[in-house]
C-alpha positions as CSV (number, residue, x, y, z in Angstrom):
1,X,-18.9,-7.5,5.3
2,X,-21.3,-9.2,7.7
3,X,-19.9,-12.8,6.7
4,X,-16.8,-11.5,9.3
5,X,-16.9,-13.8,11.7
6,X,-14.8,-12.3,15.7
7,X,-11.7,-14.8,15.8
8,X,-9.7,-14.3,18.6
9,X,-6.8,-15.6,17.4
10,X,-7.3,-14.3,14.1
11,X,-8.1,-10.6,15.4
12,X,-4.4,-10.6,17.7
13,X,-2.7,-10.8,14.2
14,X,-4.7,-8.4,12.4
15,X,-4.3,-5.7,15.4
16,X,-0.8,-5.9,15.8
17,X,-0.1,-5.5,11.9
18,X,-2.1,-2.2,12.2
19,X,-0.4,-1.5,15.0
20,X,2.9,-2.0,14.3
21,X,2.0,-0.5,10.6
22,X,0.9,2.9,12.3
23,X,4.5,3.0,14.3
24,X,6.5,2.4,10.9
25,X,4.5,5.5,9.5
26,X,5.3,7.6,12.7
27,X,9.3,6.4,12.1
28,X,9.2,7.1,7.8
29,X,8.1,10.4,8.7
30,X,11.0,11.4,11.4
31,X,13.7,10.0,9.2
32,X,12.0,12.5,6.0
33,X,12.1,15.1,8.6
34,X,15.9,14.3,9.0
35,X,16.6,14.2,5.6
36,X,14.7,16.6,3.5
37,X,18.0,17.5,1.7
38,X,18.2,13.9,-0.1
39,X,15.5,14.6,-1.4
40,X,17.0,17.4,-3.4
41,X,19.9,14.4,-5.6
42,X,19.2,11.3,-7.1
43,X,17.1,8.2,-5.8
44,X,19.5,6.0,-5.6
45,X,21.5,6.9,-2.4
46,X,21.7,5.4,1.1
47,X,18.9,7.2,3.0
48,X,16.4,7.3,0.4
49,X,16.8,3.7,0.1
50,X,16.0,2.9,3.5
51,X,13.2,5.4,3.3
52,X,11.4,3.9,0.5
53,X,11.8,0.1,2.2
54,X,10.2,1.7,5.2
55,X,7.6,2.9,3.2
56,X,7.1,0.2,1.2
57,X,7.6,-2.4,3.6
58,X,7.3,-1.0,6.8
59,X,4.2,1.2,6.4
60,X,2.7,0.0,3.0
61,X,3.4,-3.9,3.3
62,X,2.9,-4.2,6.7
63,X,-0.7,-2.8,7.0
64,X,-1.8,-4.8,3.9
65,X,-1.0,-8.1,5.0
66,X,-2.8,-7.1,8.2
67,X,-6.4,-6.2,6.7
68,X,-5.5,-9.1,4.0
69,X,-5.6,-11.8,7.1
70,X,-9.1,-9.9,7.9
71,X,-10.5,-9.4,4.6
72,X,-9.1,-12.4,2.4
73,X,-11.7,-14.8,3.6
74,X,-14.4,-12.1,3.1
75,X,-13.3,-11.4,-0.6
76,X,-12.5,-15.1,-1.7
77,X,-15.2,-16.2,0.4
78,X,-13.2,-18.3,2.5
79,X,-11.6,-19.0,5.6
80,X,-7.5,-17.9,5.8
81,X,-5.0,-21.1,5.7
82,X,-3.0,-20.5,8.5
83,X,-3.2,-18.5,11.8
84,X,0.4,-20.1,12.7
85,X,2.2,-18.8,9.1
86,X,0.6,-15.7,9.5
87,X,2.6,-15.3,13.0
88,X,5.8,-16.8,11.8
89,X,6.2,-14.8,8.7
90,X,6.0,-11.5,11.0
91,X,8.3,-12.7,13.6
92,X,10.5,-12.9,10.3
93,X,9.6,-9.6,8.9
94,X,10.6,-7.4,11.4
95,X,14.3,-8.3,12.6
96,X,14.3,-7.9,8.5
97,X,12.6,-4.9,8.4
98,X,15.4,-3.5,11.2
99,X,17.7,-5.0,9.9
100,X,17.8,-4.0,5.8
101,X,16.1,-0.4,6.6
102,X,19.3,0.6,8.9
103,X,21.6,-1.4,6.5
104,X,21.0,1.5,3.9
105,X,20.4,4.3,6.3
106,X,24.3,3.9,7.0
107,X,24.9,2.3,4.0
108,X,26.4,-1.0,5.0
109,X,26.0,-3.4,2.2
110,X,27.5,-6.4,4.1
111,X,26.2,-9.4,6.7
112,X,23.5,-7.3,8.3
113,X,21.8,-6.2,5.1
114,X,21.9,-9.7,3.6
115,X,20.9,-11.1,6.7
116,X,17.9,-8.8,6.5
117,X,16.6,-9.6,2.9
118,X,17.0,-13.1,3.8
119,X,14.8,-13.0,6.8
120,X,12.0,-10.4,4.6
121,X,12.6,-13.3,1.5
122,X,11.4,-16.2,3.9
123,X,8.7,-14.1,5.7
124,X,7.5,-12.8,2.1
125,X,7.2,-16.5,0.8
126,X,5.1,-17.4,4.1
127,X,2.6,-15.2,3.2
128,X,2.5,-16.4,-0.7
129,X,2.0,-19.7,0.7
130,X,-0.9,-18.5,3.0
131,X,-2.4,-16.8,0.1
132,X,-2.4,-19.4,-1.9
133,X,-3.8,-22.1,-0.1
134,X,-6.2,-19.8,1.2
135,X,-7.5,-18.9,-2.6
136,X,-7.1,-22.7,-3.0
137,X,-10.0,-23.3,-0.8
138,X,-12.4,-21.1,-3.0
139,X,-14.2,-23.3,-5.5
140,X,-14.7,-21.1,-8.1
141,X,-12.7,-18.3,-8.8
142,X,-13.0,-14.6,-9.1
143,X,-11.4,-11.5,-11.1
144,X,-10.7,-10.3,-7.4
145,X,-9.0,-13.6,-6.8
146,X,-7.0,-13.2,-10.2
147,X,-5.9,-9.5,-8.7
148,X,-4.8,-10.9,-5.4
149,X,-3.4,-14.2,-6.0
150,X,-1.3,-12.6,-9.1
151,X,0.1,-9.9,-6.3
152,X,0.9,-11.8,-3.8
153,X,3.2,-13.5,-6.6
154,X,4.7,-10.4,-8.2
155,X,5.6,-9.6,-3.9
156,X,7.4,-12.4,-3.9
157,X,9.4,-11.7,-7.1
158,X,10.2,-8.4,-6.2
159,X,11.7,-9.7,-3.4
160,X,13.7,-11.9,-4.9
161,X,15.5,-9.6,-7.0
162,X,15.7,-7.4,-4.3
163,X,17.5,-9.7,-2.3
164,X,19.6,-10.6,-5.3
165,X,20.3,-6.8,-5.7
166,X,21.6,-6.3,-2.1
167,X,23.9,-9.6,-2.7
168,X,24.8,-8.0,-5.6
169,X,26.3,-5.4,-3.7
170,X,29.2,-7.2,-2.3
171,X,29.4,-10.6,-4.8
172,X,28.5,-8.5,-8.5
173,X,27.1,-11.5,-9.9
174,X,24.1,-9.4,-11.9
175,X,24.4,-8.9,-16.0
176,X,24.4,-5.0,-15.8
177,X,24.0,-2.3,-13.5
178,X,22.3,-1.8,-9.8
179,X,20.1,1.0,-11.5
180,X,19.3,-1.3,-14.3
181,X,17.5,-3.9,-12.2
182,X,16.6,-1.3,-9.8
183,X,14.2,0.1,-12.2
184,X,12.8,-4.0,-12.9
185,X,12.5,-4.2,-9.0
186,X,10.4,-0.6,-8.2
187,X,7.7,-1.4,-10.9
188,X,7.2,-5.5,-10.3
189,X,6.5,-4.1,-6.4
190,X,4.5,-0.7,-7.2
191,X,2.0,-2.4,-10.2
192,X,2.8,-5.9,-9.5
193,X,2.4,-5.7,-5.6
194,X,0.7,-2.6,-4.7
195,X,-1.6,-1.8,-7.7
196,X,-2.8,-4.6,-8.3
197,X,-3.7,-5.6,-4.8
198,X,-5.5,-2.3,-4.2
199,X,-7.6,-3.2,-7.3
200,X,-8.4,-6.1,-6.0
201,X,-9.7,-5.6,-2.2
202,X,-10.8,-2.5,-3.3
203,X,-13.1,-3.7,-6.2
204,X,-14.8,-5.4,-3.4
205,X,-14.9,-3.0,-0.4
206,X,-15.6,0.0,-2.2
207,X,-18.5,-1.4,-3.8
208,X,-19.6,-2.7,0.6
209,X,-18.9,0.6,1.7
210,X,-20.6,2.7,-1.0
211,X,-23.9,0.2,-0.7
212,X,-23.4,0.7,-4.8
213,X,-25.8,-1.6,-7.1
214,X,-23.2,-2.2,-9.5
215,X,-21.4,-5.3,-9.7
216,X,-20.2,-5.5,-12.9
217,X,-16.4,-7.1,-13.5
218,X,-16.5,-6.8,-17.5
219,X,-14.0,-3.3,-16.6
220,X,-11.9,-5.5,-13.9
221,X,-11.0,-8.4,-16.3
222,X,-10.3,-5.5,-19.0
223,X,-8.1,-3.4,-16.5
224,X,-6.3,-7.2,-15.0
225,X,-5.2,-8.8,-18.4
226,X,-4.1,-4.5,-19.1
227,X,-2.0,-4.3,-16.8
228,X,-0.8,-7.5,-16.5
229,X,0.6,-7.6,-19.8
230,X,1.9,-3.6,-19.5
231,X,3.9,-5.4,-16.7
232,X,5.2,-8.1,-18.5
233,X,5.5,-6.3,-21.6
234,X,7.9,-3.3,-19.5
235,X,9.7,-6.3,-17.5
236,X,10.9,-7.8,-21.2
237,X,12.0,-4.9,-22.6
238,X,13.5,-2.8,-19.8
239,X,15.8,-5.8,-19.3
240,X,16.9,-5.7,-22.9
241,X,16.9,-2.4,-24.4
242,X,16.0,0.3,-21.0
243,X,13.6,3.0,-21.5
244,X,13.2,3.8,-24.9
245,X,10.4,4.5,-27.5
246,X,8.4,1.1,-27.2
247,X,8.1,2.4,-23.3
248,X,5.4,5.2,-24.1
249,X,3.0,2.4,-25.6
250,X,3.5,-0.1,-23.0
251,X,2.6,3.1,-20.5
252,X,-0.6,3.8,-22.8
253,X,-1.4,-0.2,-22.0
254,X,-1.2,-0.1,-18.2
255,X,-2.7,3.4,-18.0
256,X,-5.8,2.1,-20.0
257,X,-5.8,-0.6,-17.4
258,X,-6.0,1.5,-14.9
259,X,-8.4,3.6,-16.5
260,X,-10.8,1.0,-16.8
261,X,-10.4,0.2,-12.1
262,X,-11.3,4.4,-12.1
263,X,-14.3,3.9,-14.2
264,X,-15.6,0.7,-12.6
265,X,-14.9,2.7,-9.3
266,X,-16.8,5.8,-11.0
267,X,-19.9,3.5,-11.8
268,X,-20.0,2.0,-7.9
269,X,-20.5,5.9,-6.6
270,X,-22.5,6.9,-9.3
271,X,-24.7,3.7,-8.4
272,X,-24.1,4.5,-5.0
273,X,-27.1,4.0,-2.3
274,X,-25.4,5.8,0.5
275,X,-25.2,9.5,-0.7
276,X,-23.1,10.4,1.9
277,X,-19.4,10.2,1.3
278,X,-17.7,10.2,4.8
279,X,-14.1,11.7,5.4
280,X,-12.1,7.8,4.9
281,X,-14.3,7.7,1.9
282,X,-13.0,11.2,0.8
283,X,-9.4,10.0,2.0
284,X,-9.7,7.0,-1.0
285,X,-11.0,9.5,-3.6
286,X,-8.1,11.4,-3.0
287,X,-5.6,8.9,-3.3
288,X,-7.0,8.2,-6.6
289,X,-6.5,11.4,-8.1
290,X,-3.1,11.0,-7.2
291,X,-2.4,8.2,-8.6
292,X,-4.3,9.6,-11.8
293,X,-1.5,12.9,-11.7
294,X,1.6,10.2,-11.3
295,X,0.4,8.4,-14.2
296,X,-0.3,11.8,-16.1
297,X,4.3,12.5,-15.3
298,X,5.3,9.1,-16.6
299,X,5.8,10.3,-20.3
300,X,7.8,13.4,-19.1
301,X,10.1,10.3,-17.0
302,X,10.1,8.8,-20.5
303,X,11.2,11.8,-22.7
304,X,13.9,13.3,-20.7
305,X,15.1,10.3,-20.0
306,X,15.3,9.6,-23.9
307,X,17.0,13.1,-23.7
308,X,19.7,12.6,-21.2
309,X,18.7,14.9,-19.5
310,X,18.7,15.3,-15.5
311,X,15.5,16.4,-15.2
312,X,14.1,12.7,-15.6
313,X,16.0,12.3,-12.0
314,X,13.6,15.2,-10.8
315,X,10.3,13.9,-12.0
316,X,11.0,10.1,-11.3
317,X,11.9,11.0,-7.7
318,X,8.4,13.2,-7.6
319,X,6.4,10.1,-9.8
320,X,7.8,7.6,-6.7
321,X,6.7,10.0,-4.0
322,X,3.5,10.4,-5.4
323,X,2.6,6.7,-5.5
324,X,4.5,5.9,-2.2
325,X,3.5,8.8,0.0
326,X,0.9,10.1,-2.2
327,X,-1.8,7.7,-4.0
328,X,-0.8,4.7,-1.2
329,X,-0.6,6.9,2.1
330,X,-3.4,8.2,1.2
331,X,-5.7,5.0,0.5
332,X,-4.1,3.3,3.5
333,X,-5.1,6.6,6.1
334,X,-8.7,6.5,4.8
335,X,-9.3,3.0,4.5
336,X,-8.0,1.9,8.1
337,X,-10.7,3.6,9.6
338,X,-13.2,2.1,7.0
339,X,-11.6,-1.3,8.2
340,X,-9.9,-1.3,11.4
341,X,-13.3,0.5,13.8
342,X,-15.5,-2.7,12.0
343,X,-12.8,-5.3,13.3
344,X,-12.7,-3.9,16.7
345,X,-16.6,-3.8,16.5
346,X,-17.1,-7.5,15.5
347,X,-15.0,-8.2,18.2
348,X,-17.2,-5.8,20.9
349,X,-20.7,-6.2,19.3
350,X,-21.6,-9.0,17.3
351,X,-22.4,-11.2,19.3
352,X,-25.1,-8.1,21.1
353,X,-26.6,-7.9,17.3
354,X,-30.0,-7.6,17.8
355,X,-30.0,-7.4,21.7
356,X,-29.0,-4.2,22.6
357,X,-28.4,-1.0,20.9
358,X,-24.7,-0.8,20.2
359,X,-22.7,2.3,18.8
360,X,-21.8,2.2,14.9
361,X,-18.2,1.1,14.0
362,X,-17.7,5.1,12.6
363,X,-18.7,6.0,16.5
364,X,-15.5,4.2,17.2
365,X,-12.7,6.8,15.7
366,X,-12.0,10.2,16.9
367,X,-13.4,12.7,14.5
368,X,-11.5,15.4,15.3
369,X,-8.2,13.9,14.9
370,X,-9.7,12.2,11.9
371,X,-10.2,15.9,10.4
372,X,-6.4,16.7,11.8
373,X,-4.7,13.9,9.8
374,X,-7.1,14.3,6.6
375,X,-5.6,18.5,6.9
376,X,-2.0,17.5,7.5
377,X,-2.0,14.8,4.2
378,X,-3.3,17.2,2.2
379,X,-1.0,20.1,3.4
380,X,2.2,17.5,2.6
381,X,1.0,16.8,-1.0
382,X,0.5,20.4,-2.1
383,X,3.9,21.7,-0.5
384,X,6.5,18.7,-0.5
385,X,5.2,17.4,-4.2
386,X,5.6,21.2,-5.0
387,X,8.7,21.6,-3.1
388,X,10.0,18.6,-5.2
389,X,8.7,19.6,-8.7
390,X,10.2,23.2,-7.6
391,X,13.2,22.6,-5.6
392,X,12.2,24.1,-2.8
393,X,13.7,23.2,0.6
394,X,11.3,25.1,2.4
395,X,7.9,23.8,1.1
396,X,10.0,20.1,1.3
397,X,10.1,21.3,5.4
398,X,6.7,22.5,5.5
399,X,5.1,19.6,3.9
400,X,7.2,16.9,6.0
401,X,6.2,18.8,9.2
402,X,2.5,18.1,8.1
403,X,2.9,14.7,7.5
404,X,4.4,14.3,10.8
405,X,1.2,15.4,12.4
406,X,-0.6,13.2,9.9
407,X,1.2,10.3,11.5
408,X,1.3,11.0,14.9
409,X,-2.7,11.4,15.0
410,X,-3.0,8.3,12.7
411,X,-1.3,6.5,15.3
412,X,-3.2,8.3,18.4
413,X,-6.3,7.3,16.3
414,X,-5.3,3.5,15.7
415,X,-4.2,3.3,19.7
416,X,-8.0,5.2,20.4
417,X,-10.1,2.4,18.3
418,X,-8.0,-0.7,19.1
419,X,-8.3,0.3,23.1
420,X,-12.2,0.9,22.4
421,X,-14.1,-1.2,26.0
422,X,-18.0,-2.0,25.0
423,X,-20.6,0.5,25.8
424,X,-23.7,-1.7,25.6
425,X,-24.7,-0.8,29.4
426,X,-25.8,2.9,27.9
427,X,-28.2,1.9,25.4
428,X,-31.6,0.9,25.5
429,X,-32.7,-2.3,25.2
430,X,-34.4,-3.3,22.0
């Protein structure tokens, strides 16, 4: 990470994404609070549909596209297309954002929510473009490239049948069924989007941040062209025949893609030079093993579903939790303050580099609160999973109380490292 370069310009966009990100996270977790009994009936109802596009775009989206502006040109290598699309595209993504997330919370499936997918459609395809003419640049390509490029397309998909679906509300113009397409839409934006994004930077970072030795991508073409085709295989035959038998093998596919990003990841900390694993580390570990034990309830989605029985409604509601709140929530907490404290530092420090003693990017974040957050995330998985698995309102409560202090110190912690002034003037001289 030392080819980061401190770009004015560049650094307002990526600080206001985190920003605004960290707010999104605060507002997901007071609507949860307001609404643990949906949680309780099936996923496909007006206020857990605005809940999941806050999650999903609001929190998970939001923050991604932020450390991608950062981070893209350090993992292709490159410098990032446009300052001026990267601006457009989120003046376009959050009167969308408003706009779609309140549509559903009151269920209003007319001008307002089309309006809104419009506006996240346009601002969606912005950032394809920026992608892909930043990629463009790179003269020789990379299996991170491959992960990133491919999900920056996938993004654009879902959205696109997204905004067909909430057209599809009022004009019915779709072959079959809102849950049919519904089911397309989750998975192109949870392995098409999110998974294979995370595979991507993360093959990278984790590898920086570790200070591993190993740098082999034999595992990361293996787990791409894996889950790439599990994808495509699912997309092709979910359309024509739903969930049925052929689904547990196209599952086997993607989770032995996925197998093979855990034991690339598993060979960077073994290899590891840095022995000690620090609490954002721990954070991404975490999130890991959670996606690992959502994987692990896909056949049991499978079989009652092949069943009929309503239990599948149970367990897919817990399996999108899991990945949403769980395994994502979970990466993005830890590795904002593996990210965000070395942005604000490049921006303080680098130019100092061998001048003056200067404080370490970790020295940036509260510790304390850092501990808070990393308490209250794991307190919400272990009750509100449980209270969903379990039907129990009050553990649902519990858990949702937890993440609520989760996100308020996130944001407290976010507000503490981006408002960080220089303290060169108390160090030594070199």
């Amino acid at each position: 990470m030392s080819t980061i370069k401190h770009d004015a310009s560049l650094y307002k966009i990526v600080v206001i994404h985190y920003l605004i990100a960290a707010v999104c996270f605060l507002v997901l977790a007071v609507m949860m609070l307001f609404s643990v009994d949906v949680f309780s009936g099936h996923y496909f109802q007006p206020k857990i549909l605005a809940m999941t596009h806050m999650a999903v775009l609001g929190w998970g989206t939001l923050i991604i596209w932020g450390a991608c502006y950062q981070l893209l040109p350090v993992v292709l290598e490159t410098e990032l297309f446009s300052k001026k699309l990267a601006w457009i595209s989120l003046s376009l993504f959050l009167p969308g954002l408003i706009a779609l997330v309140y549509s559903f919370w009151v269920f209003n499936p007319g001008i307002h929510m089309e309006c809104g997918s419009i506006l996240l459609l346009s601002s969606i395809l912005l950032f394809t473009i920026n992608v892909f003419f930043t990629a463009r640049k790179k003269q020789q390509g990379s299996i991170q490239h491959d992960f990133i490029f491919t999900s920056s397309l996938c993004l654009a998909f879902t959205t696109l049948l997204g905004t067909a679906l909430v057209f599809n509300f009022q004009f019915a113009f779709l072959p079959q069924d809102q849950l049919h397409f519904l089911k397309l839409h989750a998975h192109i934006g949870i392995v098409g989007w999110f998974l294979l994004l995370v595979i991507g930077v993360s093959t990278k970072l984790v590898p920086m941040f570790l200070v591993s030795s190993y740098h082999n991508t034999r595992l990361l073409l293996w787990s791409y062209y894996l889950i790439v085709v599990a994808l495509l295989l699912f997309l092709v035959d979910a359309y024509i025949w739903g969930i049925n038998y052929k689904t547990y093998f196209i599952v086997l596919i993607g989770s032995a893609g996925i197998a093979c990003y855990l034991v690339f990841i598993g060979k960077c900390y073994k290899s590891r030079i840095r022995k000690t694993i620090d609490l954002p580390m721990m954070h991404t570990f975490f999130s890991l093993m959670l996606l690992a034990i959502a994987i692990i309830i896909l056949p049991l989605i499978i079989t009652y579903n092949l069943k009929n029985d309503p239990a599948s409604v149970r367990y897919s509601l817990l399996y999108g939790s899991m990945l949403f709140m769980g395994w994502l929530t979970a990466l993005i907490l830890g590795q904002t303050f593996k990210t965000l404290p070395f942005i604000v530092w490049i921006k303080h420090y680098e130019h100092l580099t061998g001048k003056v003693q200067t404080p370490m990017p970790a020295d940036l974040v509260q510790n304390n609160i850092l501990k808070i957050q990393a308490v209250g995330l794991v307190v919400f998985c272990i009750t509100f999973f449980g209270g969903c698995l379990f039907s129990s309102v009050l553990l649902k409560y519990i858990g949702i109380s937890a993440l609520l202090i989760s996100a308020i110190t996130y944001l407290v912690n976010v507000i503490h490292v981006l408002l960080h002034q220089s303290k060169t003037t108390t160090y030594d001289k070199v």
